[in-house]
N, C-alpha and C positions, 0 to 999 in steps of 0.2 A: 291464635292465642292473643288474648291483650297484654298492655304491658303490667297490668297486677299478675298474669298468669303466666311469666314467661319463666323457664327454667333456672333453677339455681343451681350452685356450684356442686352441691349431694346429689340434686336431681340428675345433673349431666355426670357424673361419675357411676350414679347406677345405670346409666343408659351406654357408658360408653362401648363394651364388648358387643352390642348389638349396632352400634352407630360405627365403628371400626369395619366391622362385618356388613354392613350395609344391610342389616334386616330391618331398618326401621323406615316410616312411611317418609316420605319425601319433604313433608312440611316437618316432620320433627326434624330431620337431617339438616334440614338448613337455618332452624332454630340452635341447633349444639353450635353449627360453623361460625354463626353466627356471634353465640357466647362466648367458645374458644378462640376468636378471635379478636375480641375486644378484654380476654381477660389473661393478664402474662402468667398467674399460676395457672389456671389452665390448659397456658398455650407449653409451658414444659412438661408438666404432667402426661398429656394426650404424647407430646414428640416421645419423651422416656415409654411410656408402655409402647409406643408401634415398634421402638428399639428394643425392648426387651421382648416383643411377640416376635418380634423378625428372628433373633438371637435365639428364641427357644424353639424357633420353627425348624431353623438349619441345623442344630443340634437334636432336635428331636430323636429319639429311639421309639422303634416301633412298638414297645410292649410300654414301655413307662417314660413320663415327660420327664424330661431336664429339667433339675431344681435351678430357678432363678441364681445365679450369684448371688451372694452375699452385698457386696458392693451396691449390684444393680434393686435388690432391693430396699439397700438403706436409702439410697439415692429416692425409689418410688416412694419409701414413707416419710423421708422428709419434703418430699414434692408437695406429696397429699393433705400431708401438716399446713405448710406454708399455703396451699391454695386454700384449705380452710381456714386458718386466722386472717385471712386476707378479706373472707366475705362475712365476717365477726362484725 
C-alpha cells in the first residue's frame, strides 16, 4: 500500500478480530502493527480487547458466551471514543 492508502483507525478496528486471529494476509498484519504501534489509542484499545477476549475465553460456558462486564465494557467504549477523536 502507499502512504495515501494506508489504514486508518475505522479501518484497523474492522479488521481487528481477524488480525487478533491471525486470519489475515501477512502484509495486512504488519501494516495494523505497524499503526497500532505508532498510535497510543490504538495501542489501549487492541491491549483492553485481548483482555477482555482472554477474560471471556476462561469464563466461557459451553452453550452461551459470558457477557462482557459492565466495567470492561465502559472501559472498551471509552477506548474506542478516545481513539476516534484522536484521528478527527
Amino acid at each position: 500500500m502507499t502512504d495515501q492508502q494506508k489504514l486508518d483507525c475505522r479501518e484497523i478496528f474492522a479488521l481487528l478480530s481477524e488480525y487478533i486471529d491471525e486470519e489475515l494476509p501477512p502484509a495486512t498484519c504488519e501494516e495494523i502493527a505497524q499503526h497500532i504501534a505508532g498510535c497510543a489509542p490504538c495501542v489501549d484499545f487492541v491491549e483492553s480487547l485481548k483482555k477482555a477476549i482472554e477474560v471471556s475465553r476462561k469464563n466461557e460456558l459451553p452453550e452461551r458466551p459470558t457477557p462482557l462486564p459492565d466495567a470492561t465494557r465502559d472501559q472498551l467504549r471509552t477506548l474506542w471514543q478516545r481513539m476516534l477523536a484522536s484521528r478527527v
